[in-house]
LUMZALO-328664 format. One record per atom (N, C-alpha, C, O): y, x, z. Coordinates in steps of 0.1 Angstrom, whole numbers, plus 2048, in hexadecimal, padded with zeros to 3 digits. Each point is the difference from the previous one (the first is absolute). Layout:
! LUMZALO-328664
YXZ...
END
This chain:
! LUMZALO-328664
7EA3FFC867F57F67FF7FF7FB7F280A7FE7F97EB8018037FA7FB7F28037F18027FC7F980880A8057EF7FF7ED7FF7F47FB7FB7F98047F78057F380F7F37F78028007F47F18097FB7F97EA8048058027F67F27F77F78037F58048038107ED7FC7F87F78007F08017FE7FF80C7FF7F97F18017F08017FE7FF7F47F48027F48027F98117F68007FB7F37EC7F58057F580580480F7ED7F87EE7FA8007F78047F78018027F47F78008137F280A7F97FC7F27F48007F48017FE8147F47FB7F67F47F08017FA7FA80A8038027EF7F87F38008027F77F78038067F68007EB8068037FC7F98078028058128007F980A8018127F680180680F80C7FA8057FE7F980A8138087F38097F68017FC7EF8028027F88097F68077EA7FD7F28057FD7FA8118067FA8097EB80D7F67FD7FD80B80680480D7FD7FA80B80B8127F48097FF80E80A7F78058027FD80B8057FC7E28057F38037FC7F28088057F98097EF8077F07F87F88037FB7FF8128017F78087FB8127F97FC80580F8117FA8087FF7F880980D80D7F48098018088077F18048067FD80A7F57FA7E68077EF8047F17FD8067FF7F47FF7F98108067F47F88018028058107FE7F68078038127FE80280680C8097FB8087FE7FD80B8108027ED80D7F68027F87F78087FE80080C7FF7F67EB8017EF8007F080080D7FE7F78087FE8137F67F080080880A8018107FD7F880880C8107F980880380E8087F18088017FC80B8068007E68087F78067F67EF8008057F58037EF80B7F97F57F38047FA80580A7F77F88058098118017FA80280D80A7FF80E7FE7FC80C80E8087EF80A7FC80B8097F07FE8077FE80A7F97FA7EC8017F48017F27F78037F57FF7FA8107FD8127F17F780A7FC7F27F37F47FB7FD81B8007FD7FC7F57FB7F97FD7F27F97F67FB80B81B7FE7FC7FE7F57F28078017F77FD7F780480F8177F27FE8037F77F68037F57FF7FA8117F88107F67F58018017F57F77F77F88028108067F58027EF7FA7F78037F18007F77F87F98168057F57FA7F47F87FC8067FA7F67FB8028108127F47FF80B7FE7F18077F67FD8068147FC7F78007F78077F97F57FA7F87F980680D8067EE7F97F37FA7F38027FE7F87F78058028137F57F28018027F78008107F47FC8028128078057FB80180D8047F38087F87FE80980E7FC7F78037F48067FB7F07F38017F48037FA8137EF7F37F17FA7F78058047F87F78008018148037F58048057FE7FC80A7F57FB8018128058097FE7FC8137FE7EF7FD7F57FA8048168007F58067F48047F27F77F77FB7F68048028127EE7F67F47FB7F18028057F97F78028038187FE7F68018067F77FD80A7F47FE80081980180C7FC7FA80D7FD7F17FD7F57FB8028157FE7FA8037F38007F47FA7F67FC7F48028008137F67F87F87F47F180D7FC7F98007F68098078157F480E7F97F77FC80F7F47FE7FC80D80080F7F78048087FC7F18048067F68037E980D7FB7F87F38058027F87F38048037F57F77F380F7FF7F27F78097F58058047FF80B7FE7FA7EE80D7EF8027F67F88077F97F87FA80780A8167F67F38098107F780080B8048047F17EF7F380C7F88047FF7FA8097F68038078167F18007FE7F980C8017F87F98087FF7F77ED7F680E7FE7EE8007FF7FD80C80080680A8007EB7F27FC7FA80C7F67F77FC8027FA7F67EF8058117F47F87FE8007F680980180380C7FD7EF7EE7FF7F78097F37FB8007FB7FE7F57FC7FF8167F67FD7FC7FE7EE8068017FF80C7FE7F77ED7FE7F48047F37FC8067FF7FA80B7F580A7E97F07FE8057FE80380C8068068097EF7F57F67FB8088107EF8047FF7F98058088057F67EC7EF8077FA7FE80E7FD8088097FE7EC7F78027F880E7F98048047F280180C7FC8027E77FA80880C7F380E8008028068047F77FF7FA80F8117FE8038008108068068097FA7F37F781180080E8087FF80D7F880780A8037ED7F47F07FF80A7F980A7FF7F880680B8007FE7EE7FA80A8067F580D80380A8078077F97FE7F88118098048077FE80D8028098087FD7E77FF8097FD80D7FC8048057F680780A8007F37F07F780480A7F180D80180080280B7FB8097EE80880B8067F980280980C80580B7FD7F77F381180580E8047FA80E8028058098067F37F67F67F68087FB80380B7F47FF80C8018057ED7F78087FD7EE80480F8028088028097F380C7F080580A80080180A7F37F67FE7F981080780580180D7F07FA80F8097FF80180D7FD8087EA7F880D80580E80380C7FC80680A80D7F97F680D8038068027FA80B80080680B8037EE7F38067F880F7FA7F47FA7FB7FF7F48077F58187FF7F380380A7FA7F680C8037FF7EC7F17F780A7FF7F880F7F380A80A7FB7FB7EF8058138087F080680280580E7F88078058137F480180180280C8067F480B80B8018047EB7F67FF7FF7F480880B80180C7FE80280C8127FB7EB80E80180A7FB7F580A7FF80580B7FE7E97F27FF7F68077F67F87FC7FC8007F58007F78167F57FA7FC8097EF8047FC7F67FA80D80B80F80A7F28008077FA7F18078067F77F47F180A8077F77F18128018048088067F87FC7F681280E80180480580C7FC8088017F67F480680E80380E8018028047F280C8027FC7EA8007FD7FA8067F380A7F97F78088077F97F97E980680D7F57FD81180D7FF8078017F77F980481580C8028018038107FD80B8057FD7E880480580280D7FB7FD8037EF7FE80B7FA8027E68017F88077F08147F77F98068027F57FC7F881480D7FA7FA80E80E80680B8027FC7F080280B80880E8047FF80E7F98098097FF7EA7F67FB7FA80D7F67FC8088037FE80B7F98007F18187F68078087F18027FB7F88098038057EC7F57F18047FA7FE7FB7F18057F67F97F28148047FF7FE7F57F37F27F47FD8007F58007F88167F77F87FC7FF7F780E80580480B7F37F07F47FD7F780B7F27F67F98027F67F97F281080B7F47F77FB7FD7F780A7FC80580A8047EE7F47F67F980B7F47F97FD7FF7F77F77F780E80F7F27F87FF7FD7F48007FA7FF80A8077F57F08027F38067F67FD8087F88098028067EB8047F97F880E7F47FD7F77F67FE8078098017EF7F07FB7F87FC80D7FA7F67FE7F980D80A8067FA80E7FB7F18007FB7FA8027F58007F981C7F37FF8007FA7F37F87FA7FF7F580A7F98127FA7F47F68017FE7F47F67FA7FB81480A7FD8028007F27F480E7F97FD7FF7F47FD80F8167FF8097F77EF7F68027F88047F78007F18147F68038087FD7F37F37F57FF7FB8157FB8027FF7F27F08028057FA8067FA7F77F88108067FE8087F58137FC7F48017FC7F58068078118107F97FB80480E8027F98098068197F97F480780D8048077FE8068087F87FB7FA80E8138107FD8098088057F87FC8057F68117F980E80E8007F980880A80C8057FB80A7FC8117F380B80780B8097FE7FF8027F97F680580A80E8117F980280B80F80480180480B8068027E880280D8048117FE7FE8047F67FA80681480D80D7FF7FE8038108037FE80780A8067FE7E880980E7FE80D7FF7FF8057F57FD80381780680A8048048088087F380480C7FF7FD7E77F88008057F080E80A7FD8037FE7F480780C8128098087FD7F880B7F58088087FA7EB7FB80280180B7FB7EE7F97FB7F67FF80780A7FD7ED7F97FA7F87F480C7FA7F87FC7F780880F80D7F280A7FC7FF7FD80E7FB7F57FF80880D80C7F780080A7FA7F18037F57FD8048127FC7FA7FD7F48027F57FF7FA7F67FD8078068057E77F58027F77F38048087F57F980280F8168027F380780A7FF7FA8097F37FE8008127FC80B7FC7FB80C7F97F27F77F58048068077F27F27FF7F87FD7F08077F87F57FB80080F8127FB7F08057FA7F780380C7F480080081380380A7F880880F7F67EF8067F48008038137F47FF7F67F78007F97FA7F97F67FA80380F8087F37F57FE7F37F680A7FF7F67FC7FA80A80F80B7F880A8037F77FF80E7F580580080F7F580B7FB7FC8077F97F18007F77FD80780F7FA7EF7F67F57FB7F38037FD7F57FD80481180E7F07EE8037F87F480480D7F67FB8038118108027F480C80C7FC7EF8077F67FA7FC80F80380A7FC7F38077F57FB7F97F48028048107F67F07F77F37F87EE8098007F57FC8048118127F57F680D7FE7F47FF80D7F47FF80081580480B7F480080D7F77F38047F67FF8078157F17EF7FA7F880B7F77F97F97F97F780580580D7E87F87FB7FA7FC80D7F58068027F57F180680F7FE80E7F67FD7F97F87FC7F580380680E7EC7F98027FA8097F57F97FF8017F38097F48108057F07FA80B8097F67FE8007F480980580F80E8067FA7F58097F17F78098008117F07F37FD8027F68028127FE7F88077FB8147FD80A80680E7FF80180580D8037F78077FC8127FE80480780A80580E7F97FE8057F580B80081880D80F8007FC8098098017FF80C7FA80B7EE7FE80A80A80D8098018058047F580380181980E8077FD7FF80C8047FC80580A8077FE7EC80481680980A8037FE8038057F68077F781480F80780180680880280C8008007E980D80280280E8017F58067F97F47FE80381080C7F57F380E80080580D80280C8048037EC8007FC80281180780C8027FD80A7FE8077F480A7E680B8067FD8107F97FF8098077FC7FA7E980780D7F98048078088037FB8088078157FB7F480A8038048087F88088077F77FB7F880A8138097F780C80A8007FD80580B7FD8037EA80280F7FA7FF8078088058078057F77FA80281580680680880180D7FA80A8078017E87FF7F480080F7FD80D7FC7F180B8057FE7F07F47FE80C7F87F480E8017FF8068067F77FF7F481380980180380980D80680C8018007E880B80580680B8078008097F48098097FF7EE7F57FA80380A7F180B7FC7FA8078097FC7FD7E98018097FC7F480B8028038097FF7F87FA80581C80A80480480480C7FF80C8037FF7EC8058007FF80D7FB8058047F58088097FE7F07EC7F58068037F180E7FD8008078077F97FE7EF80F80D7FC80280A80B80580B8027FB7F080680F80A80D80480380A7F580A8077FF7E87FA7F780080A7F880C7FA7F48068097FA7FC7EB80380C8017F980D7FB80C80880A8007FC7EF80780680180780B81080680B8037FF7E980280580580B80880980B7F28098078027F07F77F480980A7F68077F97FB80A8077FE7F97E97FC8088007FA80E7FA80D80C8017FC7F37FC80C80A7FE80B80880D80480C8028017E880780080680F8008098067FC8098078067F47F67ED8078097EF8097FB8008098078027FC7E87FD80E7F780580680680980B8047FD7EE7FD81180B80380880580F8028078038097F28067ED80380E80380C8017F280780A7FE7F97E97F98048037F580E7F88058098098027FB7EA8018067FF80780E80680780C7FE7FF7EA80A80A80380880B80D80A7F880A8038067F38017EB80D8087FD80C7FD80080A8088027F77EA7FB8097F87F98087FC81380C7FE8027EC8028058037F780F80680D80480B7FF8067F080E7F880780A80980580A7F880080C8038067EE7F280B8087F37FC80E7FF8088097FD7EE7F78047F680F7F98007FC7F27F88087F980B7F38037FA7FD7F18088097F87FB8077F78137F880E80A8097F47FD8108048068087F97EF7FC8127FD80B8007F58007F38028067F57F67F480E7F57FF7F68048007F07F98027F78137FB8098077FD7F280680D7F88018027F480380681880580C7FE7F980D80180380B7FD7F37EF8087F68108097F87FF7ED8007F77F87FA8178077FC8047F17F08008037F98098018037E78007F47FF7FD7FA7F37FA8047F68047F380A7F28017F57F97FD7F78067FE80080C8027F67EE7FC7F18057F18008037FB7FF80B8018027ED7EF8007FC7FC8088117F87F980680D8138017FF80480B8007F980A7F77FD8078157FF7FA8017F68107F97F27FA8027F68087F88087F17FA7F17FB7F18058047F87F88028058147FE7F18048038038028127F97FA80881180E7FA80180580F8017EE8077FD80180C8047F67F28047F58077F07F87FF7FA7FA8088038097E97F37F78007F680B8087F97FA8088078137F67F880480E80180080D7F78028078177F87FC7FB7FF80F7FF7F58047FA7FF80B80B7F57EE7F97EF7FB7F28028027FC7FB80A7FA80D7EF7FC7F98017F480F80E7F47FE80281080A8027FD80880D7FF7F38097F57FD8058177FB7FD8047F780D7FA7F57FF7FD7FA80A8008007E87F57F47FE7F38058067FA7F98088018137F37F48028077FE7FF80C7F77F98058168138047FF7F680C8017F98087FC80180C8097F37ED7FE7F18007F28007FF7F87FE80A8058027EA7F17FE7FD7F68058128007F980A7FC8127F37FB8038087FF7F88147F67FF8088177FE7FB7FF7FD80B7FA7EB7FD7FB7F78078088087EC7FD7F17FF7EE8007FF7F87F78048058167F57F48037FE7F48008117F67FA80181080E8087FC80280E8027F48077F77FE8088117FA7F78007F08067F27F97FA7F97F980780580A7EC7FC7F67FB7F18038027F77F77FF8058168027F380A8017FE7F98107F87F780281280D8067FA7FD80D8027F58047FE80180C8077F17F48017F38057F97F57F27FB7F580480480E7F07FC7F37F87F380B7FC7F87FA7F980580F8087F08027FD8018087F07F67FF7F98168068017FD8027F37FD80D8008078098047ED7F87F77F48107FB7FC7FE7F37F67F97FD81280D7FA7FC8007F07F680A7FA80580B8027F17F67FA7F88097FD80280B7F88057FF7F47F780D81180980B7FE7FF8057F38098097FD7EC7F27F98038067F48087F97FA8028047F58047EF80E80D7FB7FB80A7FF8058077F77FF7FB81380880C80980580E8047F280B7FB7FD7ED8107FF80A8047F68037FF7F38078077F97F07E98028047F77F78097F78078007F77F880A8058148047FA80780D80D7FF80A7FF7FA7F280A80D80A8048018098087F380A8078017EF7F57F58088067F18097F77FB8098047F97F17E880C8057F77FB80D7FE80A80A7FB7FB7F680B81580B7FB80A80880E7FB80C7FD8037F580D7FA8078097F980A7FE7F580B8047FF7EC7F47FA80A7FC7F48057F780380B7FE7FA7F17F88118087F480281180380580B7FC7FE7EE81180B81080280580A8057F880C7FD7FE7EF80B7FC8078047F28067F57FC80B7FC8017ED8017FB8087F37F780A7F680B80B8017FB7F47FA80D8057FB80980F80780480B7FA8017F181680180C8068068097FD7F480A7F98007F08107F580D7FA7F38067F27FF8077FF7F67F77F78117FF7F17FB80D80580D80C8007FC7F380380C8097FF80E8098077FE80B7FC8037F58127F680B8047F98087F87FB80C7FF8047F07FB7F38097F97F28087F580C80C7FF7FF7EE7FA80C8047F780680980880780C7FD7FC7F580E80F80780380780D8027F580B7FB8027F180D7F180C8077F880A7F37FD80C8017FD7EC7F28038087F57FC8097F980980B7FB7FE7EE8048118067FB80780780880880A7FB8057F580D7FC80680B80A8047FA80C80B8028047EE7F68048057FC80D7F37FF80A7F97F68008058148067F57F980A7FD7F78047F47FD8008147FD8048017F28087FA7F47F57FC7F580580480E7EC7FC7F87FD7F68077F77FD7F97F67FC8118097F58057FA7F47FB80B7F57FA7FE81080B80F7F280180A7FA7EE7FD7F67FD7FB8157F680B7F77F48017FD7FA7F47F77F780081380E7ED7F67FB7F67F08087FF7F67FB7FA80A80F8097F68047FF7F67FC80A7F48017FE8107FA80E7F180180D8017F17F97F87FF7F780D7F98088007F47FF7F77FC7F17F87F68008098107F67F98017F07F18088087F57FC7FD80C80D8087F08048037FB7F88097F48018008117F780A7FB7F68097FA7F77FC7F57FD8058117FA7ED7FF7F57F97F58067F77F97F67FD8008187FD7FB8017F87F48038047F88037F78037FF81C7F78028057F77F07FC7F67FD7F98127FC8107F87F07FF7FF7FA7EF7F77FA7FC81380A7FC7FE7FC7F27F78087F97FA7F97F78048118097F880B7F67F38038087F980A8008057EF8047EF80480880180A80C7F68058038147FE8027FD80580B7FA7F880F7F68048078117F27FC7FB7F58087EE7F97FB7F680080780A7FD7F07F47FC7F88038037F180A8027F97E57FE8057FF8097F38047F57F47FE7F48028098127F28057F77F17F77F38028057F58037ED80D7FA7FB7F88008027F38037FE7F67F980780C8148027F280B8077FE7FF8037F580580B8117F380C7F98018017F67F57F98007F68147F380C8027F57F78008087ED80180B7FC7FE7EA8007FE8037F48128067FB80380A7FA8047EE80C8088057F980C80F80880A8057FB7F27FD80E7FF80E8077FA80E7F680680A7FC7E77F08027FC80A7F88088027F280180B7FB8047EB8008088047F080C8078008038067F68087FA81680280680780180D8038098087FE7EC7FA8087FD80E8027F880A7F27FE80C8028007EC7F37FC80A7F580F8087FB8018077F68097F58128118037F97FF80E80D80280C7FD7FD7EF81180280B80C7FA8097FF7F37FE7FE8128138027F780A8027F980280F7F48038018147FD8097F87FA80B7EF7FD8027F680780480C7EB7F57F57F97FC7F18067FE7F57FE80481180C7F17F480A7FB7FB8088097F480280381A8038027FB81180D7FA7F980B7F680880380A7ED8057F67F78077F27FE7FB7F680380680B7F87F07F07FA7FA7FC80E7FE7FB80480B8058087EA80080A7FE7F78088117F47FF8038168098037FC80280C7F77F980B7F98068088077EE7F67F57F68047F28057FC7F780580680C7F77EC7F08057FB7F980B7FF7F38017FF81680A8007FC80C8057FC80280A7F980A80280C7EF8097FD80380E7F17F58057F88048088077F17F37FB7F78047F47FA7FB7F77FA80780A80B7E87F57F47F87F180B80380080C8047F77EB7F77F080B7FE80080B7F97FB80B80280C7F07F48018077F780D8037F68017FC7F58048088108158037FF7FE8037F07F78087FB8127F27FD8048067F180180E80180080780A8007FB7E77FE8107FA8128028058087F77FF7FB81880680A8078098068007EE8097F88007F580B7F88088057F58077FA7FE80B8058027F67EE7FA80D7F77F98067FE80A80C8017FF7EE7FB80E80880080C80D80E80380B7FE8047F080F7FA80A8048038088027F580C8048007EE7F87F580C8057F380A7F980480C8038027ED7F080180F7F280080880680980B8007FC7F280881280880280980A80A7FE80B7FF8047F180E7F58098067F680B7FC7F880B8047FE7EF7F37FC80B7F87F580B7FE80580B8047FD7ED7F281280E7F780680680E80880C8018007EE80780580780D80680D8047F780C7FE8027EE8067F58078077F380F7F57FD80B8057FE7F17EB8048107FB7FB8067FA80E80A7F98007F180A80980780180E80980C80180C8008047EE80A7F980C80D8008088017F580C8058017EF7F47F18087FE7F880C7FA80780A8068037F57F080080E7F080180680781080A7FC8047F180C80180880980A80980B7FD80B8028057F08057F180580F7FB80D7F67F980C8038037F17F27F580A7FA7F480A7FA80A80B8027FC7F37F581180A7FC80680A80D80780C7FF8017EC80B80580780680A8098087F680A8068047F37FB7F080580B7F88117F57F980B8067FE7F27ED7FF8067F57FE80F80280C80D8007FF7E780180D80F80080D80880B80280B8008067EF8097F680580F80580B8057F580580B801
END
């Protein structure tokens, strides 16, 4: 018998890529048979999507009051109408819990409701002397914006009132349109920005825990000894990072298509999808460097769901920059996060989305030193 000789690795770019192909295949085998590290990029994006959308995407805020009515006249009656009447293109802006003073007394002191108006006993006589009644209101002050709004909603039903009962006296009048066509629903908002959220989530949680994963199951000193460069298994890991982000992506994508309504128009499809490409790129390299640092699952998986959790509601994924505190927005000119939110937003969302060019350069850049600070750590550890 002829003695057999080792098989020498093919060199080349052809080598490369079989390397490449073989850690990416690896790590692709053992995230499909670990349940925890399949489901837990999936989770945080899919459980802020369920939990804020429902809660804060569907319908309009009908609060609960309680209306007391004292009068017993013809303008007492009507303005008691108006506020329940009181509505946004959406829902009823009020929802008449009690009409018992007792009662109302004891559910606005419990936080059972969010306001308590009473009409006084002269309503009529004061509006018929041409005088202003004086209502008599009690909120349920724990949370001082809503408190604000419930306080603008009868002041909004002040004006419509005065409006019907004397045209023409009110120096100003408000015409409101709280919806138009092309409005993006809270609910579609929220189902996209959960989406942008999987797209880095899902690769860089990935790349951690696949990176990780060497160090947890003493494969590493294979990798140390096996004759293939670094630069190889640092591509083979960031490929299948970011394979398994996508399908992250994708299933966060089909929640969000069929329960919150999001349909992006299709020629901004693959300016969207050039910018969530590089995102993961860059992302997976970012999870590299972290898994190569920490090498512990147990503590890559919750700094990471827990930092993309916090950077949904901080960086505009909950609501857009705009609305957030001043000192949040200054803040966020430091977070990359921040960007890939607003960025994908407006691409998906505005009339007229910025020019795709500087947009994707930027996302290249940050690609480009995402695999940098991965290639440099994992090569650091190895």
């Amino acid at each position: 018998m002829r003695p057999t000789t080792p098989r020498r690795p093919r060199r080349g770019w052809r080598g490369h890529v079989e390397r490449v192909g073989a850690v990416a295949r690896k790590d692709l085998r053992q995230w499909a048979r670990d349940r925890q590290a399949l489901a837990g990029p999936m989770l945080i994006p899919l459980v802020l999507m369920l939990l804020c959308g429902i809660l804060f995407g569907f319908g309009g805020d009908e609060w609960n009051i309680g209306l007391i009515n004292e009068g017993e006249g013809p303008h007492a009656a009507a303005f008691e109408a108006e506020i329940r009447d009181l509505r946004s293109n959406i829902s009823p802006y009020f929802r008449v819990v009690t009409t018992d003073a007792d009662e109302a007394e004891r559910l606005v002191a419990a936080g059972r409701l969010h306001l308590v108006v009473t009409v006084p006993a002269d309503f009529d006589e004061r509006i018929e002397t041409g005088q202003r009644p004086v209502l008599r209101t009690r909120t349920y002050n724990i949370n001082t914006d809503m408190m604000k709004n419930a306080r603008l909603r009868l002041t909004r039903a002040i004006q419509d009132y005065a409006a019907a009962q004397a045209p023409g006296a009110a120096p100003v009048t408000v015409t409101q349109e709280t919806t138009r066509p092309d409005d993006v629903w809270r609910r579609t908002f929220i189902g996209h920005s959960a989406v942008i959220l999987a797209v880095m989530v899902g690769s860089a949680l990935n790349a951690a825990i696949m990176t990780a994963r060497e160090w947890e199951h003493r494969t590493v000193k294979e990798i140390r000894l096996a004759p293939r460069p670094v630069g190889d298994v640092t591509a083979g890991t960031l490929l299948a990072a970011v394979i398994a982000g996508g399908i992250n992506t994708l299933v966060a994508l089909a929640v969000a298509a069929a329960v919150f309504g999001v349909r992006v128009p299709v020629g901004r499809l693959p300016v969207l999808a050039g910018v969530a490409a590089l995102t993961a790129l860059a992302c997976a390299g970012i999870g590299v460097a972290i898994g190569a640092w920490l090498r512990d699952y147990r503590t890559v998986q919750p700094l990471l769901m827990i930092t993309f959790a916090g950077s949904f509601f901080a960086s505009g994924g909950f609501s857009s920059l705009a609305t957030l505190p001043r000192a949040v927005q200054v803040l966020d000119r430091f977070w990359p996060p921040a960007y890939v939110f607003e960025t994908m937003q407006a691409q998906a969302w505005m009339t007229e989305p910025p020019s795709a060019a500087p947009v994707l350069a930027g996302c290249a850049a940050a690609a480009a030193v995402g695999v940098g600070v991965g290639a440099w750590a994992l090569n650091r550890r190895l």
